[in-house]
C-alpha positions as CSV (number, residue, x, y, z in Angstrom):
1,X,-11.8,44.6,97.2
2,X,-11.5,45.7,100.9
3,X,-9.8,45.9,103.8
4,X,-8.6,42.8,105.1
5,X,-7.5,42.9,108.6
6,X,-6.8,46.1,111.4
7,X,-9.2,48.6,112.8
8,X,-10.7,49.2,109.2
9,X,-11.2,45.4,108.4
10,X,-14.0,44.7,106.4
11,X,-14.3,48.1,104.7
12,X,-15.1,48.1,101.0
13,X,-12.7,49.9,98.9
14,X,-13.4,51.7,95.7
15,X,-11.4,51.2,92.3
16,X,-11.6,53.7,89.6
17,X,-12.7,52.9,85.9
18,X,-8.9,52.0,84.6
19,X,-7.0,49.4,84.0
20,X,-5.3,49.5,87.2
21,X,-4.6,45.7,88.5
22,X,-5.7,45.8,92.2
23,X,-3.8,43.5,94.8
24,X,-6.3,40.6,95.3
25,X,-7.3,40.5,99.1
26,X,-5.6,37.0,99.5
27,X,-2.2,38.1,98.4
28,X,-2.8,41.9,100.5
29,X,-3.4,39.9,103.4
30,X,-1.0,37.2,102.8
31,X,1.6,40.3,102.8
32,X,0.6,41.6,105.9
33,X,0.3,38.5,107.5
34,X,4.3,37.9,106.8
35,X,5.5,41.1,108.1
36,X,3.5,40.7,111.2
37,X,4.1,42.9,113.9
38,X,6.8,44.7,111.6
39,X,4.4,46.8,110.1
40,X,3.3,48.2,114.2
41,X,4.7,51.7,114.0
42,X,6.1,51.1,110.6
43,X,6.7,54.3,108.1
44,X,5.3,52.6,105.0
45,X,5.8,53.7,100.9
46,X,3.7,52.3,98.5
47,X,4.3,53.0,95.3
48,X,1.8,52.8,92.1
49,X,-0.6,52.7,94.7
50,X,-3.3,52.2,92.2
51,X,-6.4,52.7,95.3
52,X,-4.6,52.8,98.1
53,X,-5.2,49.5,99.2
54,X,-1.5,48.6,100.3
55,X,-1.1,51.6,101.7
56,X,-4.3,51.8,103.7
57,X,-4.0,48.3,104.9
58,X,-0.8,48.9,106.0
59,X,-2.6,51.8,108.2
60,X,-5.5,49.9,109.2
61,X,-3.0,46.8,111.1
62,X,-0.6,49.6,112.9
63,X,1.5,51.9,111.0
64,X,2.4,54.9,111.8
65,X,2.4,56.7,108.3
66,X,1.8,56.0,104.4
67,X,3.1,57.8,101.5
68,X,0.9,56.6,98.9
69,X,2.6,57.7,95.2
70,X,0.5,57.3,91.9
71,X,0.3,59.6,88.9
72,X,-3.1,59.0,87.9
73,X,-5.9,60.9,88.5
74,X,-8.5,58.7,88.0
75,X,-6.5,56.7,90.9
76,X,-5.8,59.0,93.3
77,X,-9.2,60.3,93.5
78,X,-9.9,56.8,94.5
79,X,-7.1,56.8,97.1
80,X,-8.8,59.9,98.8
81,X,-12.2,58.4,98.6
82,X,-11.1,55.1,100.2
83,X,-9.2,57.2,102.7
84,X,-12.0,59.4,103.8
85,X,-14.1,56.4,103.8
86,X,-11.7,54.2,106.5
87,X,-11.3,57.4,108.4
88,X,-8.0,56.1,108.8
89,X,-5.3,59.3,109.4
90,X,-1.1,59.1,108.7
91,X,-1.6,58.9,104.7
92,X,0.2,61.5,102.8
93,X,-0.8,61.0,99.1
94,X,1.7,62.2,96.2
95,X,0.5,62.5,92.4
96,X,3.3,61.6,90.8
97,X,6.0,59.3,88.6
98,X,7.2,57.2,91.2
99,X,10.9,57.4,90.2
100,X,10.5,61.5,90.3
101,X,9.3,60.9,93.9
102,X,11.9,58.7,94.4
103,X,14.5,60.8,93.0
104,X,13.0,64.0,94.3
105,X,11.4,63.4,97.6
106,X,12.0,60.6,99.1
107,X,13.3,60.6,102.5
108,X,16.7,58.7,102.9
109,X,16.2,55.9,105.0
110,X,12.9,56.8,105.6
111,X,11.2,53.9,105.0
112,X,10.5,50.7,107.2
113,X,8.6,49.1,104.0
114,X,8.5,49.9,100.9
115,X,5.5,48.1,98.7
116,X,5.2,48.3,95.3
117,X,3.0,46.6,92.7
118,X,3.6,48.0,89.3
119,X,2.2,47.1,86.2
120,X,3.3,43.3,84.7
121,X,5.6,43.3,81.5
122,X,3.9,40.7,80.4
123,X,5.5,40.3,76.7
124,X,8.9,41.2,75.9
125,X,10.3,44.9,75.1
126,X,7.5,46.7,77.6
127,X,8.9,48.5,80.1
128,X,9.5,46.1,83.4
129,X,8.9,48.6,86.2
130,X,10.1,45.7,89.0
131,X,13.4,45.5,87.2
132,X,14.1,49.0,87.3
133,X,13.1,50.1,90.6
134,X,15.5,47.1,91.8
135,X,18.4,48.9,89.7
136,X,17.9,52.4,90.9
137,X,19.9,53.2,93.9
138,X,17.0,55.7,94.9
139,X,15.0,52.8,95.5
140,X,18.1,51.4,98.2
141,X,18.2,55.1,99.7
142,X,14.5,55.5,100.8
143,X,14.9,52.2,102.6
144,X,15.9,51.8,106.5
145,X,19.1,49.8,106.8
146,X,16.3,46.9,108.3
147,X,13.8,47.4,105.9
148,X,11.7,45.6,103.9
149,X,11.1,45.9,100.1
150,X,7.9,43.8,98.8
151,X,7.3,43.4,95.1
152,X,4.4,42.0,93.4
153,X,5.2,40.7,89.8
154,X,4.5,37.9,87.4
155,X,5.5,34.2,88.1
156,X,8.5,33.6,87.2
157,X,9.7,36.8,86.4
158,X,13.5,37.1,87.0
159,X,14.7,39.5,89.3
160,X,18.1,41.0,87.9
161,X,21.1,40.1,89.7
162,X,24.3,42.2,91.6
163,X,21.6,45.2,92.5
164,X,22.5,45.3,96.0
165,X,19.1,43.1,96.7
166,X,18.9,39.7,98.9
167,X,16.1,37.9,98.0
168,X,14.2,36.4,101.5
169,X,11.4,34.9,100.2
170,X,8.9,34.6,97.3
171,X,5.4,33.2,97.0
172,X,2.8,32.9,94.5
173,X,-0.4,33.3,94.5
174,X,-1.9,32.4,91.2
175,X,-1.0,35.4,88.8
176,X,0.9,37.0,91.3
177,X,4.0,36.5,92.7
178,X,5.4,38.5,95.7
179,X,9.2,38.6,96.3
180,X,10.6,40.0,100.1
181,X,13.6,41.7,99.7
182,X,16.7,43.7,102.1
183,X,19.3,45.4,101.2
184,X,22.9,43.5,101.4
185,X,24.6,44.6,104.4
């Protein structure tokens, strides 16, 4: 895992020893290649950020600021390890649940993109963290009325109607599939 693209291109990244699911470089890059020049000056949110790879990538090709959120330890130690080692500056890290942050912090309207890859339910009755984020008008709040909202989640995975979501655009790339969402107007 690295950095894909940007002024800290080609940097390794470290993951902790969990079972954190880190974005595969293909699909990080095949995000940031689709928001283009978007993400130039960009306030960015990534939640479960896991090592900080959105989040630092979205740094490393032009944005202005990251608020990486993750609640564990393990994971943001990475995130300030892989920080210090891309010398890359306009991260603000949060330890924490991202729906507390959400809920609690969040600036309204604050973000250009909001990125999120949570963990897959993968069998039915675990908890499907995609689903609720796109149910919780927190979620709608932190977003700028032209902002983007990327989600990673499981082929196929249905996305739950009449949340005030417009689906753009989804691609898969293998076991990931990434769906680009705004906010209705």
């Amino acid at each position: 895992m690295r950095v894909v693209s940007g002024i800290a291109g080609g940097i390794p990244l470290k993951a902790p020893k969990t079972d954190l699911r880190p974005t595969m470089d293909r699909v990080k890059g095949a995000i940031f290649d689709s928001l283009g020049e978007s993400i130039l000056g960009a306030r960015v949110l990534d939640l479960f950020s896991g090592t900080g790879s959105l989040g630092i990538e979205a740094l490393s090709r032009g944005a202005a600021s990251a608020t990486l959120v993750e609640k564990d330890a393990r994971a943001v130690e990475a995130i300030h390890f892989n920080l210090a080692k891309t010398r890359l500056s306009g991260a603000i890290v949060q330890t924490l649940d991202i729906f507390s942050f959400l809920h609690r912090l969040a600036i309204p309207g604050g973000y250009d993109v909001i990125i999120a890859d949570p963990p897959y339910a993968k069998q039915k009755g675990e908890r499907d963290f995609g689903v609720e984020l796109l149910s919780d008008p927190a979620l709608a709040r932190a977003l700028a009325p032209e902002g983007w909202f990327i989600l990673e989640k499981l082929p196929g995975a249905p996305l739950p109607k009449n949340t005030g979501w417009e689906l753009m655009r989804e691609r898969r790339y293998g076991a990931t599939e990434v769906a680009y969402l705004r906010r209705k107007q």
